[in-house]
C-alpha positions, 0 to 999 in steps of 0.5 A: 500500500502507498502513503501519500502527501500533495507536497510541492517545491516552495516557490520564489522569484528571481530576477535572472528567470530561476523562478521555481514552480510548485511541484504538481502531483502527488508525491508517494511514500512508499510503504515501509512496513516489513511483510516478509514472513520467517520460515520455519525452515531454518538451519540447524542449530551448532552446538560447541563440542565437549571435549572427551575427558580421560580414563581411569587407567585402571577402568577395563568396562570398555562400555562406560563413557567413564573408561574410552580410553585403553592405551597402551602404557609403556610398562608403568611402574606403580609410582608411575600409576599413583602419579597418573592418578594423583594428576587425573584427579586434580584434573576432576577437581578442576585443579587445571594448574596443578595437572599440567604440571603433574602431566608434565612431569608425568610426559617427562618421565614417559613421552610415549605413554599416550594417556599423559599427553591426553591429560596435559591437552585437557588441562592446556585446554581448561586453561584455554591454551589451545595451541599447546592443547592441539601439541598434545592431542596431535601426539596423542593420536600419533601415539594411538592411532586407533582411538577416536580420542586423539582426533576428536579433541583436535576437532574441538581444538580447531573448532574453538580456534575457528579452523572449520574445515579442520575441525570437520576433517577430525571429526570425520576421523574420529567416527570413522575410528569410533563406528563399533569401538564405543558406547551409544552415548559416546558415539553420539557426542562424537556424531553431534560434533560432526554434526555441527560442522556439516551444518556450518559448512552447509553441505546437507546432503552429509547431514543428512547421512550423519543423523540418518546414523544417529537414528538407527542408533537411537530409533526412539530420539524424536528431536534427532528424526525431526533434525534429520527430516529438516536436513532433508529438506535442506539437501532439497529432498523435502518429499523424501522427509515427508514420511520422517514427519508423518511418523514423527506426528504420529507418535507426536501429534502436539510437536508443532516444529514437525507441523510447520516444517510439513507445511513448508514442504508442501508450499515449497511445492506450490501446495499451499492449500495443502500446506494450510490444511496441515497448519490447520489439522495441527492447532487442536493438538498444539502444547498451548496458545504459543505454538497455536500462534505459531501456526497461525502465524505461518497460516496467515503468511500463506494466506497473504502470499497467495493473494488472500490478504482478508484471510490473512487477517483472520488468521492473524487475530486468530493467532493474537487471540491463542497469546494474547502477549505473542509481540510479533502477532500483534506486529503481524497483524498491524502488517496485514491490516495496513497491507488492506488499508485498515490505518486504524486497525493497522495502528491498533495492532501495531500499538499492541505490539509496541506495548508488549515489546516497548524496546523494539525499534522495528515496532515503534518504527512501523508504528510512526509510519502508520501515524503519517499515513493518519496525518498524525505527523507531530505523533509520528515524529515523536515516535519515529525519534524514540524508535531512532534512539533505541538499538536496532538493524540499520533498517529499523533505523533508517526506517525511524529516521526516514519517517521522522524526516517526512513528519518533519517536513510536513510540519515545515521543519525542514532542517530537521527533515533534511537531518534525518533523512540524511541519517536514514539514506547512510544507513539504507539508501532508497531512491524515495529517501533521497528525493524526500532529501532533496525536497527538504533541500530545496525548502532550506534553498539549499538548490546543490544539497537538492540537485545531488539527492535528486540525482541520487534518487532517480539513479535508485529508481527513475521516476518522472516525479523525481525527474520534474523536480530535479529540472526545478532545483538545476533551475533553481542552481542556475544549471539552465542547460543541465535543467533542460537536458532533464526536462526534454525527455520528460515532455517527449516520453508524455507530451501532456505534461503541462509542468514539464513544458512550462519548466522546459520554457523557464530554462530556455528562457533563462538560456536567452532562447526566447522563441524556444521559450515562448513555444514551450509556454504555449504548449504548456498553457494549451495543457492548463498550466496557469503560470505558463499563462502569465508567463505570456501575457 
């Protein structure tokens, strides 16, 4: 929808033929409310991997996630034991200081005794020492090259350190070294880690195949069937995730994460009837009024973008109705209701919104801009600067900025226009910020600061709006020839514009071409326009 004002150029008079003329038209603002809906498709979740911590030397339950590592031990003495086990148990106590140096000595003693190069990389790592850390875990794994361990916790290492692709190679490594050696529990931490750097690197389709193991190992984890089906529908194989959701329904009719990812296959597939039947079939199940908002929600963004914006709406309250204090369906309901041109209503919801989450600057933003669409300037200003003062994206911003700006414009404020809307075009330029600047430039006779918004704007977005008031401020600058450059394709693209003939015939003038200039005043006369009368009588 549009907002709109009958603004016009001030006019003044000059004796050297820069006389400006009122702009004729209606200039558009457009609407700046956001009414992009959020998916409920999303990538997974990347939890930090837990490093493995050390075995008891003496455990031999290769089962218990207490004993993973058996090693070889180069015929340790019974010193040599107590002393492992003295450094082991400062390292439990979280005495991190004390077991470096225990394992230290302990390395001294035996370097090729791989449990106290394992010791001192934990304890390096507790104290954050990740490069004396990845020493020791490397020699680890070359002093055991068949435990999973040694790997593993040089994944977590490059993962701390931000080396991704080489966390993923470890972490491949060490379930390929796990696979059939360890616990459930143990592989599963091993696989979540992997997990998590498939998903950053964004290669699904090895996603899928890491949780599509985890399954078969856990059959009865339903979040782990529902991240595998999303990981599926990530690789681009929705269809074939359709039946992990239907089965995972079933055991879980209220899982409303399950319902919106089924719907969003099916509208992928430009099934959106479907896809509303399934948002539907899920709302009496839902755990309670959040997750039926939820639904709802994405119900109404359905709705709204096939077209059907009056139910859109309906679903919007219905989703404001299951919560009540839901901030974001109050918003998208203020979103819907101004897309039908309900102002009051939209204000109503967008209040609501504001109330429920008074920090939001994106709220209070899009609250401001439906106040100008009311005329309300002096609210819409005040709110747009409270919006302006509160953390936000450049866009909640902007938005703040650009329609404190207008209001103030139209309240004849125009250095405080010019201001934020000078503010707004640096954080998110837009062809119409800049030609509200250029406006507001023009209005403090500012005539270069116009020209240059106004070139700005028609680069953004070509507008023959923008374009008649660019050849009034190249007038008003005394660029005659410039003025006229830009008004001549004006009156060849649609002859009937009156103004664009009178203001062509003020730059010919003004160039000294008085037989140029009287042609265009007469055309411009023919088309109604009462100054190019005068200008020939």
């Amino acid at each position: 929808m549009l907002l709109s004002s009958a603004l016009a150029l001030a006019a003044c008079t000059s004796a050297h033929a820069q006389t400006m003329v009122e702009q004729v038209g209606v200039t558009q603002i457009s609407n700046t409310l956001n009414q992009v809906s959020t998916p409920n498709l999303k990538a997974p979740n990347i939890p930090a991997p837990a490093v493995i911590s050390p075995a008891q030397p003496a455990a031999t339950d290769a089962s218990s996630p207490a004993s993973l590592l058996t090693l070889p031990v180069s015929a340790p003495t019974p010193a040599y034991l107590a002393a492992l086990d003295k450094a082991q148990a400062s390292l439990k106590a979280g005495s991190y200081r004390d077991a470096q140096a225990q394992y230290e000595a302990l390395v001294s003693q035996d370097y090729q005794n791989p449990q106290a190069h394992f010791g001192l990389g934990l304890s390096l790592f507790a104290l954050s020492d990740l490069q004396g850390a990845r020493f020791e875990f490397t020699q680890l794994a070359a002093l055991n090259p068949a435990g999973f361990e040694g790997p593993y916790n040089l994944g977590v290492v490059a993962s701390r350190l931000n080396d991704n692709a080489e966390a993923l190679t470890q972490f491949t490594k060490a379930a390929e070294l796990a696979r059939g050696k360890v616990s459930t529990p143990v592989l599963r931490q091993v696989l979540e880690a992997l997990a998590g750097e498939q998903a950053r690197k964004a290669d699904y389709a090895a996603l899928v195949t890491t949780l599509s193991e985890m399954v078969r190992a856990e059959p009865t984890d339903l979040d782990l069937q529902y991240r595998q089906a999303q990981a599926l529908t990530l690789a681009g194989q929705g269809t074939l995730a359709l039946p992990v959701l239907y089965a995972l329904r079933q055991k879980a009719p209220g899982n409303t994460d399950a319902a919106l990812l089924t719907a969003d296959i099916y509208a992928a597939q430009k099934l959106t009837d479907r896809a509303i039947r399934e948002l539907d079939a899920a709302v009496p199940p839902a755990p309670d009024g959040t997750a039926r908002a939820r639904l709802l929600l994405r119900k109404a963004d359905l709705l709204a973008t096939s077209g059907r914006t009056r139910d859109a709406v309906f679903a919007a309250q219905d989703a404001v109705n299951a919560d009540s204090r839901n901030a974001a369906a109050q918003a998208r309901l203020g979103e819907l209701r101004y897309a039908r041109n309900d102002r009051p209503g939209a204000l109503t919801a967008w209040k609501a919104a504001v109330a429920l989450d008074p920090k939001n600057a994106l709220y209070l933003a899009s609250q401001a801009v439906v106040e100008l669409a009311l005329g309300q300037n002096a609210q819409a200003a005040q709110d747009a600067r409270r919006a302006s003062l509160l953390p936000g994206d450049n866009a909640a911003l902007a938005r703040a900025q650009f329609v404190q700006g207008v209001a103030s414009y139209r309240q004849a404020d125009y250095a405080s226009a010019r201001s934020a809307l000078a503010s707004s075009a640096l954080k998110a330029p837009s062809a119409e910020t800049s030609l509200w600047l250029g406006l507001s430039s023009y209005a403090l006779k500012d005539y270069g600061g116009a020209v240059l918004a106004l070139q700005d704007s028609l680069k953004l977005q070509p507008s023959a709006q923008t374009q008649l008031s660019l050849g009034s401020a190249l007038i008003a600058s005394g660029r005659y020839a410039d003025a006229e450059a830009t008004l001549r394709p004006l009156v060849v693209s649609d002859p009937t514009n009156g103004e664009a003939w009178y203001q062509l015939g003020l730059s010919r003038q003004a160039q000294g071409r008085k037989a140029e200039a009287l042609a265009s005043f007469r055309t411009a006369a023919s088309l109604g326009n009462a100054r190019a009368r005068s200008a020939l009588k």
